[in-house]
C-alpha positions as protocol buffer text, in pm:
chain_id: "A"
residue {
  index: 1
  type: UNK
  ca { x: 857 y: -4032 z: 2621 }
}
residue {
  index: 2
  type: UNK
  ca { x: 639 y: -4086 z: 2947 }
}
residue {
  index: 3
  type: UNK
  ca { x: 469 y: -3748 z: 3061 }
}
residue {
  index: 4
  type: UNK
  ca { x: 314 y: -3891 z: 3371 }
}
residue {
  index: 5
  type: UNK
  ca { x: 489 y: -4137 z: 3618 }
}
residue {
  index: 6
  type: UNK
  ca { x: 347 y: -4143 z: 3980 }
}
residue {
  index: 7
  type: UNK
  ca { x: -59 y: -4133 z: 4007 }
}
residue {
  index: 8
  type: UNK
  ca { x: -297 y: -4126 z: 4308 }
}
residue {
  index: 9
  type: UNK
  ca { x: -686 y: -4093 z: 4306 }
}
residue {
  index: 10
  type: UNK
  ca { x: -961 y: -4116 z: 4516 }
}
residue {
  index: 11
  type: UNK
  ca { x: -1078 y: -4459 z: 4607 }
}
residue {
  index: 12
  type: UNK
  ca { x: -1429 y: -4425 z: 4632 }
}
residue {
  index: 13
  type: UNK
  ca { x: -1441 y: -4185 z: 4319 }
}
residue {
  index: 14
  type: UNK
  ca { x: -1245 y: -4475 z: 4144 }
}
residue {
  index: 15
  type: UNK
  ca { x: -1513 y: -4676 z: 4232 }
}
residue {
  index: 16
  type: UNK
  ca { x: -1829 y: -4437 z: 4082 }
}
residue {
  index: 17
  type: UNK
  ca { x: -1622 y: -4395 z: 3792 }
}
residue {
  index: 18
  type: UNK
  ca { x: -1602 y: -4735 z: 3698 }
}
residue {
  index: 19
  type: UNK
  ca { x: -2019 y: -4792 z: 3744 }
}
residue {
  index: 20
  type: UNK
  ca { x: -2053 y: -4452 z: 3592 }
}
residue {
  index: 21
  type: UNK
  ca { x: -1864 y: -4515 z: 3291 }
}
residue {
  index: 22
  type: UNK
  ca { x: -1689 y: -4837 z: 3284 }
}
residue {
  index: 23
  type: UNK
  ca { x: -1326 y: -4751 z: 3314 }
}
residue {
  index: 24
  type: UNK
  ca { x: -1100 y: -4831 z: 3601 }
}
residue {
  index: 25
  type: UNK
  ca { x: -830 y: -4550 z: 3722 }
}
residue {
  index: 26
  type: UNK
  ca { x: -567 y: -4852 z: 3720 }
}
residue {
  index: 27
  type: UNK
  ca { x: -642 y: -4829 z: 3321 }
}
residue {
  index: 28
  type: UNK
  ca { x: -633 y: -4457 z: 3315 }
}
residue {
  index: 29
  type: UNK
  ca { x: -276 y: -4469 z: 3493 }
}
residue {
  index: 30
  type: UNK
  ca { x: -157 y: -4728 z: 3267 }
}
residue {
  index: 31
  type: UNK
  ca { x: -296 y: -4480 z: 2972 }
}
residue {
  index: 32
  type: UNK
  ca { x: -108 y: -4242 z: 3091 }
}
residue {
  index: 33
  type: UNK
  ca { x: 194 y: -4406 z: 3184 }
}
residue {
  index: 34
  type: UNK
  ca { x: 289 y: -4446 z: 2830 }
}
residue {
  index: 35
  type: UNK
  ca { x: 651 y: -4531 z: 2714 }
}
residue {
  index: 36
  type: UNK
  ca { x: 522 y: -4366 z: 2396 }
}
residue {
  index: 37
  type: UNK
  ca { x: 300 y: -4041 z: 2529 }
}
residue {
  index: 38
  type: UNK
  ca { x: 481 y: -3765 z: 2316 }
}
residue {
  index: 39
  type: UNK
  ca { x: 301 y: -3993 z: 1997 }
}
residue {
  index: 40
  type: UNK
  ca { x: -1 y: -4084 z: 2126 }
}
residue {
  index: 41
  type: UNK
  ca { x: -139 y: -3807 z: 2392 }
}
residue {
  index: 42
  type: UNK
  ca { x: -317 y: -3461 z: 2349 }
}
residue {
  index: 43
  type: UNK
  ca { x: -290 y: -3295 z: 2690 }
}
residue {
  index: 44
  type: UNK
  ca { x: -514 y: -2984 z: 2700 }
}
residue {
  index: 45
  type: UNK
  ca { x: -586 y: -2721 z: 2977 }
}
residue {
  index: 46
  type: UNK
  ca { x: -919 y: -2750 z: 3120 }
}
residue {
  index: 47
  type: UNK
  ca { x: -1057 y: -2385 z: 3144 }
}
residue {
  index: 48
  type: UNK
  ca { x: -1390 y: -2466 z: 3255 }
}
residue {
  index: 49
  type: UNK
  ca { x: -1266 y: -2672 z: 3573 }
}
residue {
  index: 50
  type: UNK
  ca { x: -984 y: -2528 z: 3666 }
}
residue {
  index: 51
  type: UNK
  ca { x: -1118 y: -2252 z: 3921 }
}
residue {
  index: 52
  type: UNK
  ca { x: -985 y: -2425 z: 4282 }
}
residue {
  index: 53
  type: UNK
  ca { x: -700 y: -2581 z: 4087 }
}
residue {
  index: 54
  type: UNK
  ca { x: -563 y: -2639 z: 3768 }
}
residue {
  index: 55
  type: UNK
  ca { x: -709 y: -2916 z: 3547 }
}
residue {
  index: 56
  type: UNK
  ca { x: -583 y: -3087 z: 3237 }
}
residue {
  index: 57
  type: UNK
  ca { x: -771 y: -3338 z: 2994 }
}
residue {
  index: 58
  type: UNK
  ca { x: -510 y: -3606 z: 2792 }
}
residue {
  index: 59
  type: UNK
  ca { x: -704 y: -3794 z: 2506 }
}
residue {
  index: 60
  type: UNK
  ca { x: -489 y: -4118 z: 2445 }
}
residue {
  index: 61
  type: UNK
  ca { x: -506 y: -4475 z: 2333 }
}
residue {
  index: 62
  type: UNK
  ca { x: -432 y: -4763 z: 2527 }
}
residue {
  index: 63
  type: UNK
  ca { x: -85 y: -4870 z: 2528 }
}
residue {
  index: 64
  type: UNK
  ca { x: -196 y: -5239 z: 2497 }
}
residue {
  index: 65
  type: UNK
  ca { x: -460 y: -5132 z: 2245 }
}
residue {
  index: 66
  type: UNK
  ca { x: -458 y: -4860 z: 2041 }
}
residue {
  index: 67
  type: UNK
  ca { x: -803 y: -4867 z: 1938 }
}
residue {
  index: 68
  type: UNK
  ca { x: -943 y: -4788 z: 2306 }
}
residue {
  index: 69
  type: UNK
  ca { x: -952 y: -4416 z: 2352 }
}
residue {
  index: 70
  type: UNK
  ca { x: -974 y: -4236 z: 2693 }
}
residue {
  index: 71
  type: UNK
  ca { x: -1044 y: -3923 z: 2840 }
}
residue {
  index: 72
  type: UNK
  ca { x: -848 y: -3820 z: 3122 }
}
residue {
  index: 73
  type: UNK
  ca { x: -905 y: -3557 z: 3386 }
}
residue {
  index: 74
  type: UNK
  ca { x: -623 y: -3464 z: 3600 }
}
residue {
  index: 75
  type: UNK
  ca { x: -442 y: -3256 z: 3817 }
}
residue {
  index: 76
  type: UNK
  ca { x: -72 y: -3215 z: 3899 }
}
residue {
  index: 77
  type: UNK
  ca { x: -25 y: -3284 z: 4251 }
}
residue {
  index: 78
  type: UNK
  ca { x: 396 y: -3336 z: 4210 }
}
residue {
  index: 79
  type: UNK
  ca { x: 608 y: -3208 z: 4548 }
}
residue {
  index: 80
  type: UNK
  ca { x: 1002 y: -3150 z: 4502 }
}
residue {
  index: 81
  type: UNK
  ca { x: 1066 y: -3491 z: 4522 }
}
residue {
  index: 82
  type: UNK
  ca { x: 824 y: -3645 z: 4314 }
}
residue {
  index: 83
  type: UNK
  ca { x: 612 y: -3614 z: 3997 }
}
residue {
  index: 84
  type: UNK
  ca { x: 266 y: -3706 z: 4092 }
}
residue {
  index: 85
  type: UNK
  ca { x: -70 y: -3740 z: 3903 }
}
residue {
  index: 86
  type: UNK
  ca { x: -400 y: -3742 z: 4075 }
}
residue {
  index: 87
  type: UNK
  ca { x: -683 y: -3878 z: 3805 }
}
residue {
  index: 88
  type: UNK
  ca { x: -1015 y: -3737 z: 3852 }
}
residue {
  index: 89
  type: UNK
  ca { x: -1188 y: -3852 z: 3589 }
}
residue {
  index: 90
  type: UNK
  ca { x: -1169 y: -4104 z: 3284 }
}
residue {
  index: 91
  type: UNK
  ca { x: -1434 y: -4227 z: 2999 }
}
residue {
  index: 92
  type: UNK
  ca { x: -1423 y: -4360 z: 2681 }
}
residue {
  index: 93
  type: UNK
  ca { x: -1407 y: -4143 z: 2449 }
}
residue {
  index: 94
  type: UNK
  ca { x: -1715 y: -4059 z: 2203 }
}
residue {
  index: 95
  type: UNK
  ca { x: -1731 y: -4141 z: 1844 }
}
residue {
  index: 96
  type: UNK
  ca { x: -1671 y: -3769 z: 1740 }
}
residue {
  index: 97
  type: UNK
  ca { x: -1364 y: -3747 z: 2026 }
}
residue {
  index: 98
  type: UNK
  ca { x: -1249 y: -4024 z: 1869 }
}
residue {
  index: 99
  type: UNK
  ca { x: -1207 y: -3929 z: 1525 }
}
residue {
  index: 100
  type: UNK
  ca { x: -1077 y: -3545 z: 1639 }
}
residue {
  index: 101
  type: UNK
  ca { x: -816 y: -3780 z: 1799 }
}
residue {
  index: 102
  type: UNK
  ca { x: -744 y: -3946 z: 1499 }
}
residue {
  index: 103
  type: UNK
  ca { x: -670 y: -3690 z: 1318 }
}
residue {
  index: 104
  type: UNK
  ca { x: -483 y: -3487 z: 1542 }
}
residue {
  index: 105
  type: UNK
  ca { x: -249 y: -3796 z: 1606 }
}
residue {
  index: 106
  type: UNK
  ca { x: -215 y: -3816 z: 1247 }
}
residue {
  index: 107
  type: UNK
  ca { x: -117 y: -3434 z: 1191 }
}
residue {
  index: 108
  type: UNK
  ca { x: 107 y: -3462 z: 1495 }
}
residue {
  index: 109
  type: UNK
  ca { x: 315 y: -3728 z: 1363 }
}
residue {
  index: 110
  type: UNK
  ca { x: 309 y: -3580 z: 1032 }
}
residue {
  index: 111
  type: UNK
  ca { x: 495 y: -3266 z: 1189 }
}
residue {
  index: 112
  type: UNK
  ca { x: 862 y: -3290 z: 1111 }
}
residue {
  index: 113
  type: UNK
  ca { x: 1049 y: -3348 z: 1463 }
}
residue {
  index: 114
  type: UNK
  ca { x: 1348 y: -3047 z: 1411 }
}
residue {
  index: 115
  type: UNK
  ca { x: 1390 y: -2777 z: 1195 }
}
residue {
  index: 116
  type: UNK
  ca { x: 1489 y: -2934 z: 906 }
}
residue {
  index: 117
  type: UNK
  ca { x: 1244 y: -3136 z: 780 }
}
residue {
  index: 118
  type: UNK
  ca { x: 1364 y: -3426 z: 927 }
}
């Protein structure tokens, strides 16, 4: 299930992202544009940045490429009419990110989807 639909950014923080750390905001959109988000994202609050507005991190895989990891800083910025995702930030994700992400993917798709074990 796709959690994120509509995305906007800043173009000139696009562009020091992607000296800074390599990664493109098209990518991070495509990231988290996933058909298949509800397997493959952890979406987390973001206490520490969240004092002008609130801030959300989403580790996830490349749809194309499940071995590339990102981290994704974000904001909701959705009106009435539409659901809308500004990206802030996005990185690879570090080695130890990587395998807490592994893991947690794991457990999550080990959960049973209803009640009854099923």
């Amino acid at each position: 299930m796709m959690l994120h639909e509509n995305f906007e950014w800043d173009e000139d923080k696009s562009l020091k992202n992607l000296k800074k750390h390599g990664v493109s905001f098209d990518d991070a959109a495509w990231v988290l544009a996933d058909a298949d988000a509800d397997r493959y994202h952890l979406e987390e609050f973001d206490s520490s940045h969240s004092t002008e507005e609130d801030r959300f991190v989403t580790t996830a895989s490349h749809p194309d490429d499940r071995s590339v990891v990102l981290i994704i800083s974000w904001t909701d910025r959705s009106t009435e009419d539409d659901k809308i995702t500004r990206i802030i930030s996005a990185r690879a994700a570090k080695p130890a990110e990587r395998i807490r992400y592994a893991q947690e993917i794991s457990d999550q798709q080990d959960r049973p989807k209803n009640g009854n074990g099923s």
